[in-house]
Each structure stands twice: as C-alpha cells, then as structure tokens.
ZAMARGU-4260 file (C-alpha; in steps of 0.2 Angstrom, whole numbers, plus 5000, padded with zeros to 4 digits):
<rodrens>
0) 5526/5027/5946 | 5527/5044/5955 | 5544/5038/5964 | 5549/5032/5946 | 5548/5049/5936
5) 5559/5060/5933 | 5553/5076/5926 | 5561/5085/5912 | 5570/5103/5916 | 5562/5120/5916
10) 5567/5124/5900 | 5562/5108/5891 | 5550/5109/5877 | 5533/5109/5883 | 5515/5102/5876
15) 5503/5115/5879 | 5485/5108/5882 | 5469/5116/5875 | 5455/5110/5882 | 5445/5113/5900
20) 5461/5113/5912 | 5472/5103/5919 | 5471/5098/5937 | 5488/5102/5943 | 5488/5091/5958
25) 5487/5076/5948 | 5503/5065/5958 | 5507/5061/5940 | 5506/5079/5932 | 5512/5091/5943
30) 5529/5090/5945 | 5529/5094/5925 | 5516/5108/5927 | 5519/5125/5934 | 5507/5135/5940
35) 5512/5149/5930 | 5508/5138/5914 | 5494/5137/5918 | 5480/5150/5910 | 5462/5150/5904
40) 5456/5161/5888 | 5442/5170/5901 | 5451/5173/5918 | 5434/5172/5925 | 5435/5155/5921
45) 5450/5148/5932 | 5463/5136/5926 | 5459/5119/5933 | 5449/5105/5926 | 5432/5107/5926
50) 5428/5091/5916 | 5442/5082/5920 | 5445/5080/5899 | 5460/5091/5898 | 5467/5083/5913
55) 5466/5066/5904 | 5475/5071/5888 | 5488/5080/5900 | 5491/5065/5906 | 5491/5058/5888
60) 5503/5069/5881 | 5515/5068/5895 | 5516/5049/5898 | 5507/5040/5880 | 5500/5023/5887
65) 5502/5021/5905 | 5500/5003/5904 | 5518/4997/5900 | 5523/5010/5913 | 5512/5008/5926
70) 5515/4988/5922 | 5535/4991/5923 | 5550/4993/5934 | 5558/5003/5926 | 5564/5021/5929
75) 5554/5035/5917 | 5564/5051/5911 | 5554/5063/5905 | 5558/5072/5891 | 5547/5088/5890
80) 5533/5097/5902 | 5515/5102/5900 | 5508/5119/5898 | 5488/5122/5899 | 5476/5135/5893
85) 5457/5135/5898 | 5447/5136/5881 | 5432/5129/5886 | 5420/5139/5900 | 5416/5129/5915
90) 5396/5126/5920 | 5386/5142/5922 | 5399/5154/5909 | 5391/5156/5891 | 5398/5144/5878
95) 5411/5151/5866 | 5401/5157/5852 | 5406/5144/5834 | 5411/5161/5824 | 5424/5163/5839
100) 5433/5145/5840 | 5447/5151/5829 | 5450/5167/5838 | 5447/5158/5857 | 5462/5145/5849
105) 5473/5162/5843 | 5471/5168/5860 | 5476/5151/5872 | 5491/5151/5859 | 5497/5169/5863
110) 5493/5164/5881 | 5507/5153/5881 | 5518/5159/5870 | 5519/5177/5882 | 5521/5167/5894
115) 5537/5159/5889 | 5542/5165/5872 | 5557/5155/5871 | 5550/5137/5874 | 5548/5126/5860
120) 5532/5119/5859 | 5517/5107/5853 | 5500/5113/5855 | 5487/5099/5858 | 5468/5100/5853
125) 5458/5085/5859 | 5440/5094/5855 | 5431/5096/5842 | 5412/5107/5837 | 5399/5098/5843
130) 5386/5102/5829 | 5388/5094/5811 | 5384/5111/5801 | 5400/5109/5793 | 5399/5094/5788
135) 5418/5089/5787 | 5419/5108/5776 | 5431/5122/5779 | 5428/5132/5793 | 5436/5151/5800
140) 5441/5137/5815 | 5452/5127/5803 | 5458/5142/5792 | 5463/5151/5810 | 5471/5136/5816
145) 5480/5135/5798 | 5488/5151/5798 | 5493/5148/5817 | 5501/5133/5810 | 5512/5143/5796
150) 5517/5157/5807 | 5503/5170/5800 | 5496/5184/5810 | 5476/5187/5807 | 5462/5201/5815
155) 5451/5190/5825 | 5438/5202/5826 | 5435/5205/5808 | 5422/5194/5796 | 5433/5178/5791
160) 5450/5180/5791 | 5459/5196/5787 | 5480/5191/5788 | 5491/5206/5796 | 5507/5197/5787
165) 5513/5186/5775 | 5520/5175/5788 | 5535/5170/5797 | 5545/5155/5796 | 5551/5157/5814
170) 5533/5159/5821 | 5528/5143/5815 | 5517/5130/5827 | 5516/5113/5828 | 5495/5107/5832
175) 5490/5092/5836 | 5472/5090/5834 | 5457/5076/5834 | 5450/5071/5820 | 5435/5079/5822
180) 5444/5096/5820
</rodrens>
C-alpha cells in the first residue's frame, strides 16, 4: 500500500489528532506527518504514541477503512495530512486533573493553530472521561470544547468559563469527537 500512496501537499488541509501521539514512523503515516506537527500539551511528555491509541485513529482519519484499500490495486491520492498534539501524559506523569480537560483541549488547539495558522483544519477527539460523574450532563469540558467550536476565546484558569470575546466567525473549528465526549 505504501508504493500506492500518494500523500497530499504541505499546504493541504490537515486532521490534527488529540489523543496520546502519533508514531511518526508508521510506513503508512509518515510521509503525511511532519515532525514539526507534531506536539504534546506537557513537553515533558514527548510527542510519540505511548498507547499506540492516537496512532490508530491517525491512521483512521487519514485512510478511513483500510480494508478495500489494503484489498485493492489501485493507486490512493491523499487528500489532506495529519497533525498531532499529545493530550494525554504517558505512564509515570500525573493525570490531567477533570476541571482541566477543557483547558488541556484549548491548549493542543492553540498548539496547532501557532504552529501553522493558515492551514485549514479538523480536530479529532477519540477519548472520552473515564468516570461517569457526569452522567451524560454538561460539563466545563463540553462548554470549552463548544466555544472552541464557535470561534470564542475563554480564561482557562478561572472557575467555569469566563469568554474574553463574543466570538469570531473566522476563528471557527471544526471537532470531531466520540460519543462519549
């Protein structure tokens, strides 16, 4: 399949993965991955996979099924890139502390976005709390992840969400996230 591929340009728009990495010498990933998309929320943290997760839905978002692909002869264009941001801390890191999700997602999202501001993109979230206090409720997660979504600007540092703006149309993102979120 690797012969097969062709990966989209530099300046294509990109999926940026939020999860524990990406493995960026996956023979099916890398050439759509540069190393310089690639961050992590804690620098301590490093960027590659720990879990192997993110590199999974990397693979996800890039490709969708692989069966008819892998089954095929075909030549494969790709039509956008990956980008990466470590939110999750590897084995032996403290966990993110649940009053912080939304302001641990605001942060990978400015990640990115300083890294090339330009670039169209989809942010993809493929994890979800892993207590049930919630209970399916509204949480300072969602509402961050909501105004990220409409292009608001929030303090995450302050009790709930405080908006610095009314929001910008152009600042809009696009999230993609599991049912569980």
């Amino acid at each position: 399949l690797r012969d097969r591929v062709t990966s989209a340009s530099a300046n294509a728009p990109a999926v940026c993965v939020l999860d524990t990495g990406i493995t960026r010498g996956h023979p099916l990933l890398d050439a759509s991955l540069d190393a310089d998309d690639c961050h992590a929320c804690e620098p301590s943290w490093g960027t590659h996979d720990h879990l192997g997760h993110g590199t999974e839905m990397a693979g996800l978002a890039l490709y969708g099924d692989l069966t008819a692909v892998l089954a095929g002869k075909e030549n494969v264009a790709l039509r956008h890139r990956l980008e990466s941001v470590k939110i999750l801390p590897p084995a032996g890191h403290p966990a993110n502390p649940p009053d912080l999700y939304g302001a641990v997602t605001a942060e990978a999202a400015s990640r990115a976005e300083i890294q090339a501001p330009a670039r169209r993109r989809t942010f993809s979230m493929s994890i979800a709390a892993t207590d049930e206090r919630d209970r399916g409720q509204p949480t300072s997660w969602s509402a961050a992840v909501d105004a990220l979504a409409a292009g608001r600007s929030f303090n995450p540092s302050t009790q709930g969400l405080d908006y610095l703006d009314e929001g910008d149309a152009s600042a809009r993102r696009l999230f993609v996230l599991c049912a569980g979120n």
